[in-house]
SEDOKOL-575178 format. One record per residue (C-alpha): residue number from 0; residue in one letter; x, y, z. Coordinates in nm, 2 decimals, decimal comma. Layout:
BEGIN
<pt NUM 'A' <X Y Z>>
...
END
This chain:
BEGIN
<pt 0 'X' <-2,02 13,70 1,16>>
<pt 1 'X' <-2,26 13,75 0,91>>
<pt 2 'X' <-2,09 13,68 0,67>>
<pt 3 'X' <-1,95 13,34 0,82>>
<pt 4 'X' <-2,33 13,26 0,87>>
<pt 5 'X' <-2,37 13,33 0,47>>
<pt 6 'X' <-2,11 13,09 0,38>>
<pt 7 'X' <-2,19 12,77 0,27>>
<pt 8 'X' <-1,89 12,60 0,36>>
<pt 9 'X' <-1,94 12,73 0,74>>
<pt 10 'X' <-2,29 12,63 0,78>>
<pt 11 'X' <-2,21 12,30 0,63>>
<pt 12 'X' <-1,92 12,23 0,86>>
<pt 13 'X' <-2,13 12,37 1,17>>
<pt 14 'X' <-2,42 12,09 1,08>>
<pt 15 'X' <-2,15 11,85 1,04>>
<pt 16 'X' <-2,02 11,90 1,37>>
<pt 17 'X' <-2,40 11,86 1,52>>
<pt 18 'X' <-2,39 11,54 1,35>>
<pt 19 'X' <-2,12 11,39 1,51>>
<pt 20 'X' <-2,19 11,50 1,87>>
<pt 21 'X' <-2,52 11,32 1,83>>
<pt 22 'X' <-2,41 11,02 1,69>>
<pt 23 'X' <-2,14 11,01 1,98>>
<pt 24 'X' <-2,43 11,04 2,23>>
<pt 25 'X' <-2,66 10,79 2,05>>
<pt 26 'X' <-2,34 10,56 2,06>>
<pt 27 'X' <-2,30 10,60 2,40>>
<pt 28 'X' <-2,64 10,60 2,54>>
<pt 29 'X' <-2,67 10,21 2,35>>
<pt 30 'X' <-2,34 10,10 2,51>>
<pt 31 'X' <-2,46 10,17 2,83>>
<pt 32 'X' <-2,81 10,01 2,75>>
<pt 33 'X' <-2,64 9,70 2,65>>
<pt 34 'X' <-2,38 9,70 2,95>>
<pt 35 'X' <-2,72 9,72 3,17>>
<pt 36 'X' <-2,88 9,43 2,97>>
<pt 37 'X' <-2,55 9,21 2,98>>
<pt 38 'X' <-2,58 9,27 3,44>>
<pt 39 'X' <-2,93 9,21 3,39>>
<pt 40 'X' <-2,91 8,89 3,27>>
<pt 41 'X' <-2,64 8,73 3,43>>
<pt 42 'X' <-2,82 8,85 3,75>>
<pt 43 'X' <-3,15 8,60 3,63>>
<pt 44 'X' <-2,97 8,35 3,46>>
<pt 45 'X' <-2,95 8,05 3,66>>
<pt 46 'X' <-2,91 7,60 3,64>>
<pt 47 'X' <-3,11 7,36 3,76>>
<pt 48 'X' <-3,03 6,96 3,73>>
<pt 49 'X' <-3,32 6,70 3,69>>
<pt 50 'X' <-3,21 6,39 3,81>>
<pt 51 'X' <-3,31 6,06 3,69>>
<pt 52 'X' <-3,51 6,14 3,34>>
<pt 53 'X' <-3,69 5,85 3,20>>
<pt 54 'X' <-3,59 5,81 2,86>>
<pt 55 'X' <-3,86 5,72 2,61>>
<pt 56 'X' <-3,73 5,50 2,33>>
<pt 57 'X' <-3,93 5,56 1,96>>
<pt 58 'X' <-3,90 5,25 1,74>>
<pt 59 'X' <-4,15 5,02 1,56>>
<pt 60 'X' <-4,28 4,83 1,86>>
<pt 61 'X' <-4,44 4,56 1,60>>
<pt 62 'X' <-4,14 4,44 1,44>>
<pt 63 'X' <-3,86 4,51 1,71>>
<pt 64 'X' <-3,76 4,46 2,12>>
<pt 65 'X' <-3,52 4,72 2,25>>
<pt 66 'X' <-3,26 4,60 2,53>>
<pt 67 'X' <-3,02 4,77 2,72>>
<pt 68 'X' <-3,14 5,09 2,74>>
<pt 69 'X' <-3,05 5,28 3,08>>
<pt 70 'X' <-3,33 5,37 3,30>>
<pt 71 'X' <-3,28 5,75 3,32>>
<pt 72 'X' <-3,06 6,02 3,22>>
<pt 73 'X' <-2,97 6,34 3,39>>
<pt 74 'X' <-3,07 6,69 3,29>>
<pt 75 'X' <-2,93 6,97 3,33>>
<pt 76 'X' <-3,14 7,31 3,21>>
<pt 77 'X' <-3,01 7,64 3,18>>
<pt 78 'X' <-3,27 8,01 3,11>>
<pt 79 'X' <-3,36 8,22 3,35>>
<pt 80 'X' <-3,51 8,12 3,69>>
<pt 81 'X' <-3,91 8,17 3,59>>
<pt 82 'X' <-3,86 7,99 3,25>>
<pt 83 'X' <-3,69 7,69 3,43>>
<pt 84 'X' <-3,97 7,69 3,71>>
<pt 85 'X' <-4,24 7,69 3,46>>
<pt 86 'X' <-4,09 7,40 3,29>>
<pt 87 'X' <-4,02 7,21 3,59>>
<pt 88 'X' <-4,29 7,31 3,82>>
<pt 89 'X' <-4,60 7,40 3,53>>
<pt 90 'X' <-4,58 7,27 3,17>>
<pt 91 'X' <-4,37 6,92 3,27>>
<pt 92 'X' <-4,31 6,84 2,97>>
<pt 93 'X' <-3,94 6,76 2,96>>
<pt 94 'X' <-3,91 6,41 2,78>>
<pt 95 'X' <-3,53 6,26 2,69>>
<pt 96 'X' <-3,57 6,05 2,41>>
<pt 97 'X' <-3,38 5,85 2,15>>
<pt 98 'X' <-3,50 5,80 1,81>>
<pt 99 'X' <-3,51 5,45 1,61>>
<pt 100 'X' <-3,76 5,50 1,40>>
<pt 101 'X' <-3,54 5,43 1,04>>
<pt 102 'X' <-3,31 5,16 1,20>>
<pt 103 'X' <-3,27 4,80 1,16>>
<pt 104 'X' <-3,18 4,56 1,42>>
<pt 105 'X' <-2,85 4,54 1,62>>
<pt 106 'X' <-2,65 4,73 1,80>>
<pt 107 'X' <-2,65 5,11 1,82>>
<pt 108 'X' <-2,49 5,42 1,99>>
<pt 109 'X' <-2,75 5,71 1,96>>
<pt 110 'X' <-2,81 6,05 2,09>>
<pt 111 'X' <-3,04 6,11 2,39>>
<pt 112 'X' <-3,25 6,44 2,28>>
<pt 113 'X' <-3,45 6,69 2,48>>
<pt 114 'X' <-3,80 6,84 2,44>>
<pt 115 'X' <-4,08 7,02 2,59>>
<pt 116 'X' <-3,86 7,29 2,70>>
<pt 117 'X' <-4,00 7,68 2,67>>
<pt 118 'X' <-3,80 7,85 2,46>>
<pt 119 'X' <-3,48 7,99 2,57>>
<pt 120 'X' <-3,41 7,73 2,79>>
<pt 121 'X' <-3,14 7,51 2,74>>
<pt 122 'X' <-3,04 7,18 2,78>>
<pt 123 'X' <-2,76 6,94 2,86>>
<pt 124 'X' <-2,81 6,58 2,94>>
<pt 125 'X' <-2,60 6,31 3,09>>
<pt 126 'X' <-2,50 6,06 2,94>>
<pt 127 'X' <-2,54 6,25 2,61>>
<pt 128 'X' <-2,49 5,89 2,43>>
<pt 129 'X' <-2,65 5,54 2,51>>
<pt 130 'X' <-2,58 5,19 2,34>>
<pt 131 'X' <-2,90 4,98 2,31>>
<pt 132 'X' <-2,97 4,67 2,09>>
<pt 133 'X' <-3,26 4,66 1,89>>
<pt 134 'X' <-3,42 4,30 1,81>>
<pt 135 'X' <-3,59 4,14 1,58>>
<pt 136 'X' <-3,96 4,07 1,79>>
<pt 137 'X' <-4,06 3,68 1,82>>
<pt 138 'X' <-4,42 3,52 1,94>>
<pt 139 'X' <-4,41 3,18 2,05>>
<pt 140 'X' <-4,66 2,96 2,19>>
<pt 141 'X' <-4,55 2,73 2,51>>
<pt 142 'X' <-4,69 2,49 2,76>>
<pt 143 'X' <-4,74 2,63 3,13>>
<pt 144 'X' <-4,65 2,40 3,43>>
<pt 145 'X' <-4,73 2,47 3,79>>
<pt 146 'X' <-4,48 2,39 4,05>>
<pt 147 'X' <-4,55 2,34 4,46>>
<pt 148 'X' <-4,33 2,49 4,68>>
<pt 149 'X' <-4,25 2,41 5,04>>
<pt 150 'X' <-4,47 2,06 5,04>>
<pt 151 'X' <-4,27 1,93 5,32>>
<pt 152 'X' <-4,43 2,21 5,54>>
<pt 153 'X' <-4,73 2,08 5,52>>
<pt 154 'X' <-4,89 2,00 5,86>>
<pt 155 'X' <-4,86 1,67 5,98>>
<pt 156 'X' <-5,05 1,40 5,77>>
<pt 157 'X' <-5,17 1,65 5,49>>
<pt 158 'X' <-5,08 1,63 5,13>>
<pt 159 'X' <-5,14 1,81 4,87>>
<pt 160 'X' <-5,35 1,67 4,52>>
<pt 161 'X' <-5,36 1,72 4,15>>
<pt 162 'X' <-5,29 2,04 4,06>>
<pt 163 'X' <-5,57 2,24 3,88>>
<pt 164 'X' <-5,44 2,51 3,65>>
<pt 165 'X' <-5,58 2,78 3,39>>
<pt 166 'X' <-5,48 2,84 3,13>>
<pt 167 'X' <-5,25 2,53 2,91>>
<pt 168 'X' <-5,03 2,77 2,73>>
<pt 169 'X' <-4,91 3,13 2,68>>
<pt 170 'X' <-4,78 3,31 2,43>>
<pt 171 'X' <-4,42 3,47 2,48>>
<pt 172 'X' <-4,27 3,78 2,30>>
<pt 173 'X' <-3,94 3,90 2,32>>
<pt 174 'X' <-3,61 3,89 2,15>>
<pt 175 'X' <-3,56 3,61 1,90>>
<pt 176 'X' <-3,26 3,54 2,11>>
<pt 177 'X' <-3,45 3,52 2,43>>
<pt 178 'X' <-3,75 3,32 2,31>>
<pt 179 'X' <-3,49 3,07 2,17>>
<pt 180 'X' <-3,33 3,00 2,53>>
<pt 181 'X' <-3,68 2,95 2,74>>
<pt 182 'X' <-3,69 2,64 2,84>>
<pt 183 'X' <-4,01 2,63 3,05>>
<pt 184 'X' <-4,29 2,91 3,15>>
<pt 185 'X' <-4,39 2,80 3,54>>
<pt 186 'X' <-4,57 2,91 3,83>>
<pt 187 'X' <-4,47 2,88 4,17>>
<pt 188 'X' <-4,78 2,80 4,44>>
<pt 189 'X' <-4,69 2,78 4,82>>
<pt 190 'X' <-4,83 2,54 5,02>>
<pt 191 'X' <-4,63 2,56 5,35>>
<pt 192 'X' <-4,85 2,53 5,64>>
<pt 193 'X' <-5,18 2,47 5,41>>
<pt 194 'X' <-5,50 2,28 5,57>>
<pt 195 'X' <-5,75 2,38 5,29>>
<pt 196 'X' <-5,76 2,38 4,98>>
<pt 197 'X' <-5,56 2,65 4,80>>
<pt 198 'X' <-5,74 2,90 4,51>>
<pt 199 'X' <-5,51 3,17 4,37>>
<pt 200 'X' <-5,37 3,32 4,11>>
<pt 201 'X' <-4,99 3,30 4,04>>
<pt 202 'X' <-4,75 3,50 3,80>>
<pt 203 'X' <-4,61 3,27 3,49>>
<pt 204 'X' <-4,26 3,36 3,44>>
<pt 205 'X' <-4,05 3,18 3,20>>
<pt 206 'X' <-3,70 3,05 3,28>>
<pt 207 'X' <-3,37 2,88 3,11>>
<pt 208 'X' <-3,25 2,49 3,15>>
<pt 209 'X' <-3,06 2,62 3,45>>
<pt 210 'X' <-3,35 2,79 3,58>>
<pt 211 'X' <-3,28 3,14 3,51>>
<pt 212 'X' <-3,50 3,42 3,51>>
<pt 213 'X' <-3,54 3,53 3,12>>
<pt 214 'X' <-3,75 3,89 3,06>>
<pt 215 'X' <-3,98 3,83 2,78>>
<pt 216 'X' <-4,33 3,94 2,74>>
<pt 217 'X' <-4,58 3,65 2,89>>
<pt 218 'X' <-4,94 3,71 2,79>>
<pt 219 'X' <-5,11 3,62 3,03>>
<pt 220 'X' <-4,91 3,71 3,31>>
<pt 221 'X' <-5,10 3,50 3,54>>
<pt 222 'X' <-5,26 3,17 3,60>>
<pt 223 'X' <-5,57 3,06 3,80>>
<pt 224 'X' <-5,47 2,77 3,99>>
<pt 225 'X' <-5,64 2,52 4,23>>
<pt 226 'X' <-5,45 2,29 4,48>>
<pt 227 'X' <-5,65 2,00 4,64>>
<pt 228 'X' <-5,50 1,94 5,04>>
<pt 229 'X' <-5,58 1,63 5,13>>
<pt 230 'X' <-5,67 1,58 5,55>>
<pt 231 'X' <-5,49 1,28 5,71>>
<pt 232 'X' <-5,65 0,89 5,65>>
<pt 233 'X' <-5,60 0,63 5,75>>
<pt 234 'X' <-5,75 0,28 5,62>>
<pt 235 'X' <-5,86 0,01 5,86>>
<pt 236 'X' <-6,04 -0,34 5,82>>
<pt 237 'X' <-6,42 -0,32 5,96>>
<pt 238 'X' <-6,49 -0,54 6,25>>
<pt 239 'X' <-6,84 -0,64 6,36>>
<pt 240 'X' <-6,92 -0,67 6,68>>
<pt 241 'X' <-7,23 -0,85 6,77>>
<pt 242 'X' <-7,49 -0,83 7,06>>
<pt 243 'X' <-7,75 -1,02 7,17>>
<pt 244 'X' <-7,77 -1,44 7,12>>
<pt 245 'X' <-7,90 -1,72 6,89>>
<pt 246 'X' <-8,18 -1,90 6,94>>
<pt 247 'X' <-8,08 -2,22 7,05>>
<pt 248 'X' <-7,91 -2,48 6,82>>
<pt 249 'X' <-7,78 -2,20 6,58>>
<pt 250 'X' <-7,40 -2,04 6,56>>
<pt 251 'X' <-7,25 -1,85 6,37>>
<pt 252 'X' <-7,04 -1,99 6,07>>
<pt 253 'X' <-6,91 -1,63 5,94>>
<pt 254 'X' <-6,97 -1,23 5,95>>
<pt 255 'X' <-6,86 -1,07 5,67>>
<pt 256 'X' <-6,88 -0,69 5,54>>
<pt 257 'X' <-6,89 -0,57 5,21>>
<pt 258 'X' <-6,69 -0,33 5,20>>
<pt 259 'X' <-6,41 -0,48 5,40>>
<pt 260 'X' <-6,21 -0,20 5,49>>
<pt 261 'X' <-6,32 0,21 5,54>>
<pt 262 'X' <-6,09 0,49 5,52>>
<pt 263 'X' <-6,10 0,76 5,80>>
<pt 264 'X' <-6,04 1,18 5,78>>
<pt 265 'X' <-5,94 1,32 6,08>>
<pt 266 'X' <-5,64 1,47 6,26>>
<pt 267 'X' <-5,34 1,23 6,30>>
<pt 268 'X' <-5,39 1,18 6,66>>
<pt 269 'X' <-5,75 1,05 6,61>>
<pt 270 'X' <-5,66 0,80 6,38>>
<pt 271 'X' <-5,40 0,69 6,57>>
<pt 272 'X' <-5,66 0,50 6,76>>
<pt 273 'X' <-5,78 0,30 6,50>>
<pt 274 'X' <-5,63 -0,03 6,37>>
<pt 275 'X' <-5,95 -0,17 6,30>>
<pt 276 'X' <-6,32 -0,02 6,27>>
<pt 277 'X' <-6,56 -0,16 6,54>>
<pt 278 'X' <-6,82 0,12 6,53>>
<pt 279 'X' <-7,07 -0,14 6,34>>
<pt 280 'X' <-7,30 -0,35 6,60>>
<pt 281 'X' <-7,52 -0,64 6,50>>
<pt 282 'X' <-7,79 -0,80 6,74>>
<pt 283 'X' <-7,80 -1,19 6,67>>
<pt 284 'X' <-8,11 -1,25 6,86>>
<pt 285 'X' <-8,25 -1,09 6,58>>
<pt 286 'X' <-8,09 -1,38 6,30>>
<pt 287 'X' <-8,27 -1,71 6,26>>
<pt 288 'X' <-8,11 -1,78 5,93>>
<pt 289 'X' <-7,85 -1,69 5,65>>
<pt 290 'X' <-7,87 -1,29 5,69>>
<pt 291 'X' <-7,74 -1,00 5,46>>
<pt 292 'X' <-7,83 -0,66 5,65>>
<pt 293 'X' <-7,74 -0,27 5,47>>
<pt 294 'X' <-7,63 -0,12 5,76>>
<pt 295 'X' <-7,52 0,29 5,83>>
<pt 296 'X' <-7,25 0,35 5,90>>
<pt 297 'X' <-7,17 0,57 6,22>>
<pt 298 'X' <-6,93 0,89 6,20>>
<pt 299 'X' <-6,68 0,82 6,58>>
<pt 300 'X' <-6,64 1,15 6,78>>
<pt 301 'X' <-6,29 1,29 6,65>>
<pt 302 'X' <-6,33 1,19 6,28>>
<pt 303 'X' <-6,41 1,46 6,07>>
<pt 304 'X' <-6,58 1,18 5,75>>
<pt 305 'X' <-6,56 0,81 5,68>>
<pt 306 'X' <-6,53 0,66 5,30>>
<pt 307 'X' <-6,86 0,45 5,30>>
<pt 308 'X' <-7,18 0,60 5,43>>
<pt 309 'X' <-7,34 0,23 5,47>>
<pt 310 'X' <-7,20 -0,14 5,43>>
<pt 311 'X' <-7,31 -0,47 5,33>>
<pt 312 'X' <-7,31 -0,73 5,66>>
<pt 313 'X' <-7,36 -1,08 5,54>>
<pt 314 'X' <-7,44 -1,34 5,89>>
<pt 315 'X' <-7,38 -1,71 5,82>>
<pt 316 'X' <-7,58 -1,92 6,06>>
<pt 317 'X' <-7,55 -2,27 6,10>>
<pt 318 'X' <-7,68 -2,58 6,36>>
<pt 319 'X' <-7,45 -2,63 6,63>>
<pt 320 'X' <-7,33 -2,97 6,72>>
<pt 321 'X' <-7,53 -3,12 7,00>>
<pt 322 'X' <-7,50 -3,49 7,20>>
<pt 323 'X' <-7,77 -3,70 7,20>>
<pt 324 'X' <-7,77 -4,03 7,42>>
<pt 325 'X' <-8,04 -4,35 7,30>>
<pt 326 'X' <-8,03 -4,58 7,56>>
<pt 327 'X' <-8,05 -4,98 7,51>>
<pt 328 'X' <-8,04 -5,00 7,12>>
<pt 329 'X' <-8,04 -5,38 7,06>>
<pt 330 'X' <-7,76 -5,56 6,85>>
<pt 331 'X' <-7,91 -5,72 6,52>>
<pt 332 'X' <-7,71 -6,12 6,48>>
<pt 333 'X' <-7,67 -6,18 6,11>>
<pt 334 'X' <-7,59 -6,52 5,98>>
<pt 335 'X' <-7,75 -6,74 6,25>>
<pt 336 'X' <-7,94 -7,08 6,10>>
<pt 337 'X' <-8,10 -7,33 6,25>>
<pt 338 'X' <-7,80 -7,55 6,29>>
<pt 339 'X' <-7,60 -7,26 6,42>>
<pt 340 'X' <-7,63 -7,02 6,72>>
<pt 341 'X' <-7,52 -6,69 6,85>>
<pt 342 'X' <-7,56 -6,55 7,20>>
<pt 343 'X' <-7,44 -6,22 7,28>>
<pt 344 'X' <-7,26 -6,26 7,60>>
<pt 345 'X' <-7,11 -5,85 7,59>>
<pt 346 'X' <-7,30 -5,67 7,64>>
<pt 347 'X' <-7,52 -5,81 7,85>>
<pt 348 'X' <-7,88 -5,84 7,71>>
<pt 349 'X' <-7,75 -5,78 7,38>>
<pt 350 'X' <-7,80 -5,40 7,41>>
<pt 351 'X' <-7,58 -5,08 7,42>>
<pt 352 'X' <-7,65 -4,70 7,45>>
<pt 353 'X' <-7,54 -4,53 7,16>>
<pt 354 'X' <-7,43 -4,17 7,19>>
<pt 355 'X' <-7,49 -3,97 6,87>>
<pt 356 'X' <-7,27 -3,64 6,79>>
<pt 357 'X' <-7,43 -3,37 6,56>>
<pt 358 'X' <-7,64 -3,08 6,42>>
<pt 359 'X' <-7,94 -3,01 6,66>>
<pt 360 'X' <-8,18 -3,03 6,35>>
<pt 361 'X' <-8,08 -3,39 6,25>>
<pt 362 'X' <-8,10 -3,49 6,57>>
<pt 363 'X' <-8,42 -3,36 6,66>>
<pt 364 'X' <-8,56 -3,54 6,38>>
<pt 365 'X' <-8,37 -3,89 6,48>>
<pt 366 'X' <-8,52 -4,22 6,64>>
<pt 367 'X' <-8,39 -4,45 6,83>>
<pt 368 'X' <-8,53 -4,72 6,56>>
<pt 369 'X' <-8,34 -4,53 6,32>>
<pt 370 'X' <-7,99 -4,66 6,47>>
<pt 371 'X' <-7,91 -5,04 6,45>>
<pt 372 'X' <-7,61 -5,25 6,50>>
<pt 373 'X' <-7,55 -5,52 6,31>>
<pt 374 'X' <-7,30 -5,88 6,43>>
<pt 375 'X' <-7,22 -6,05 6,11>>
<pt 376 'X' <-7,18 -6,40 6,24>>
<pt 377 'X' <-7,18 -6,58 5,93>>
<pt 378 'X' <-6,82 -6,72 5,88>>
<pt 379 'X' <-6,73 -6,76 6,22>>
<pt 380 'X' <-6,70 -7,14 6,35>>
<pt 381 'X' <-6,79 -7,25 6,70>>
<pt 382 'X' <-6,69 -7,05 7,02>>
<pt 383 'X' <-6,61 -6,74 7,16>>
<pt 384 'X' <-6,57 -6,44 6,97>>
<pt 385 'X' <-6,52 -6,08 6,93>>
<pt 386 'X' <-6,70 -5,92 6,63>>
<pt 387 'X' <-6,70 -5,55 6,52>>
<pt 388 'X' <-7,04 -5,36 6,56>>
<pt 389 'X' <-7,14 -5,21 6,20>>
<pt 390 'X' <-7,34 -4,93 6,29>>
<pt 391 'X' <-7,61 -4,86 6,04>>
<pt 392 'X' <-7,72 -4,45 6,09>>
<pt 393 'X' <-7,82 -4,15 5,94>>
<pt 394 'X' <-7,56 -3,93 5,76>>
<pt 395 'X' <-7,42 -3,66 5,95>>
<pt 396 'X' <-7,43 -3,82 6,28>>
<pt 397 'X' <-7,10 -3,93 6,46>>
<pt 398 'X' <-7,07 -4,25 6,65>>
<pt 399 'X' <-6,73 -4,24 6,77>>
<pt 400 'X' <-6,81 -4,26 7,12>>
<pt 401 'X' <-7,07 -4,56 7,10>>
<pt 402 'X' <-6,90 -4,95 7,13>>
<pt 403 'X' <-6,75 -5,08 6,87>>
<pt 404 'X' <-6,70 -5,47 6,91>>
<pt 405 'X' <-6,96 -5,76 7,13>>
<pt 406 'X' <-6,85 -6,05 7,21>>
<pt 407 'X' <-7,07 -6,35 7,09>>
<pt 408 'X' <-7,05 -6,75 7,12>>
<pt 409 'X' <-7,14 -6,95 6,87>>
<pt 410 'X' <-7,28 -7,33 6,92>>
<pt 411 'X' <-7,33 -7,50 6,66>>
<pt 412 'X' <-7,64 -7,88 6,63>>
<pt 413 'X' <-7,34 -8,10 6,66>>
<pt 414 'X' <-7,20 -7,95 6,95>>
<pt 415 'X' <-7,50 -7,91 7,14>>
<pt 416 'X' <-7,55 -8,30 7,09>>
END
């Protein structure tokens, strides 16, 4: 035995043999640590799907308009339960994105990526691929319009004015593509049922000649708009009524307004009782000559507001016609001589009342010596005759009633020898 132990060669097979029975346990001992590590992690390994991702899109927003990019993606993670949670429940962070940065205009297929995940996580998303269009970005300047809607729902009588809208013109930005199809940016402003004015504000959209919706960019968005409603009116002549008399020997010629006509607010069945205005009242005993009066002008019980606050009445007076009757104005013969005689046989005494027609005034001032009638006898022969009266009178005085013709005889020197 000793002398085994003093030989190299045993001693260096003995160590050998040490060797390999600890590498065999060192090899086995990792196997089995790795075997435990492998069922260790399949036993905290899990998935978990987030559903409808928002993908962010990177380009240059200055230059370029992306279309046609889907709303959201699906995402499906993979790591252990408590790195998942923390990524999902903690950091949220995850962002899908696609990247066109270094691209030019047109269409393009491109990856959706993943980040803000903690690391040894993994992810999978769905689609993996979108097709978007990237355009070329143009401004453009257009006139806004303002449209009613639903005017025929007004209530009864009401209309609606001149629309009042801020501001003239927008600016639209969007595709070049786009821009080129608008046709018109409008408003819309309903004034169905409306019975005051109307103040609001109103998107501005802008739409195609067939009146299609396009998406563009509108700056601003909105309008301030103003929409007059106009109450039901109705516009009537004005009719004065009068109260009270003249004095004695007047009338009246004419009653005129100025305005003529006055145009009433109110609901419809108020002014359905008006064809004329007769709310205006003068009192004549009041008028002794040509009159123009300003007159207020009253506001009737179920109007809500008349046009004219006050109107111009102009009263025309003038003398009324009166009979007057002078009685026994004598006849005047003209042509008589010495050699030749008249004798007015009709009427009898050679006198006639005369009954005058006309204004009080000119009558008041007339006298009975101021009316003759005059038998021009000059160129008739001997006998019997019937000759025409010629009245002599004032102007303005009628004589129609008062006799016309006498009847005179006419003797002549020889005759009466």
């Amino acid at each position: 035995m000793d002398k085994l132990l003093n030989s190299s060669w045993f001693v260096k097979i003995i160590a050998f043999l040490l060797a390999l029975m600890m590498y065999t346990i060192v090899t086995m001992e990792t196997q089995e640590e790795a075997a435990n590590r492998s069922i260790f992690s399949k036993m905290y390994t899990e998935s978990e799907t987030i559903q409808d991702v928002e993908i962010t899109p990177y380009f240059d927003e200055k230059q370029y308009v992306l279309t046609d990019l889907p709303s959201s993606v699906d995402i499906t993670l993979t790591g252990s339960s408590r790195l998942i949670t923390k990524a999902t429940k903690v950091d949220k962070e995850v962002e899908a994105y696609i990247d066109l940065t270094n691209e030019d205009p047109g269409n393009k297929r491109v990856k959706v990526n993943v980040r803000g995940l903690p690391e040894g996580v993994k992810a999978k998303v769905k689609p993996e691929y979108v097709d978007v269009i990237l355009h070329k970005k143009v401004t453009k300047e257009m006139p806004v319009n303002v449209d009613l809607k639903n005017t025929r729902k007004l209530p009864e009588g009401y209309t609606a004015g001149d629309v009042e809208f801020s501001p003239k013109s927008v600016k639209v930005t969007g595709p070049e593509g786009m821009i080129n199809q608008i046709s018109f940016i409008t408003g819309f402003v309903d004034v169905g049922d409306a019975d005051e004015p109307i103040r609001t504000k109103v998107p501005l959209r802008a739409y195609n000649q067939q009146g299609d919706l396009i998406d563009v960019q509108v700056s601003p968005e909105t309008a301030e708009v103003s929409v007059p409603i106009k109450k039901p009116k109705k516009t009537v002549p004005i009719s004065i009524r009068t109260s009270g008399e003249l004095e004695e020997g007047l009338s009246i010629a004419s009653i005129t307004s100025d305005p003529n006509e006055i145009t009433l607010t109110g609901t419809t069945t108020s002014l359905d009782k008006y064809d004329s205005f007769k709310e205006i009242s003068i009192d004549l005993s009041k008028i002794k000559k040509d009159t123009t009066l300003t007159v207020d002008v009253p506001v009737p019980d179920g109007i809500e507001s008349v046009s004219v606050k006050e109107v111009s009445v102009s009263i025309d007076v003038e003398d009324e016609e009166v009979t007057r009757t002078f009685e026994d104005v004598p006849l005047t013969l003209l042509g008589t001589t010495d050699e030749k005689k008249a004798t007015i046989l009709d009427p009898e005494d050679g006198a006639v009342d005369v009954t005058v027609k006309g204004k009080k005034s000119t009558l008041d001032l007339l006298q009975k010596s101021d009316l003759e009638g005059i038998l021009d006898v000059s160129q008739l022969e001997e006998g019997t005759h019937e000759v025409k009266i010629d009245w002599k009178n004032p102007a303005d005085i009628d004589l129609t009633d008062t006799v016309q013709e006498a009847s005179v005889e006419i003797q002549t020197e020889t005759s009466s020898q």
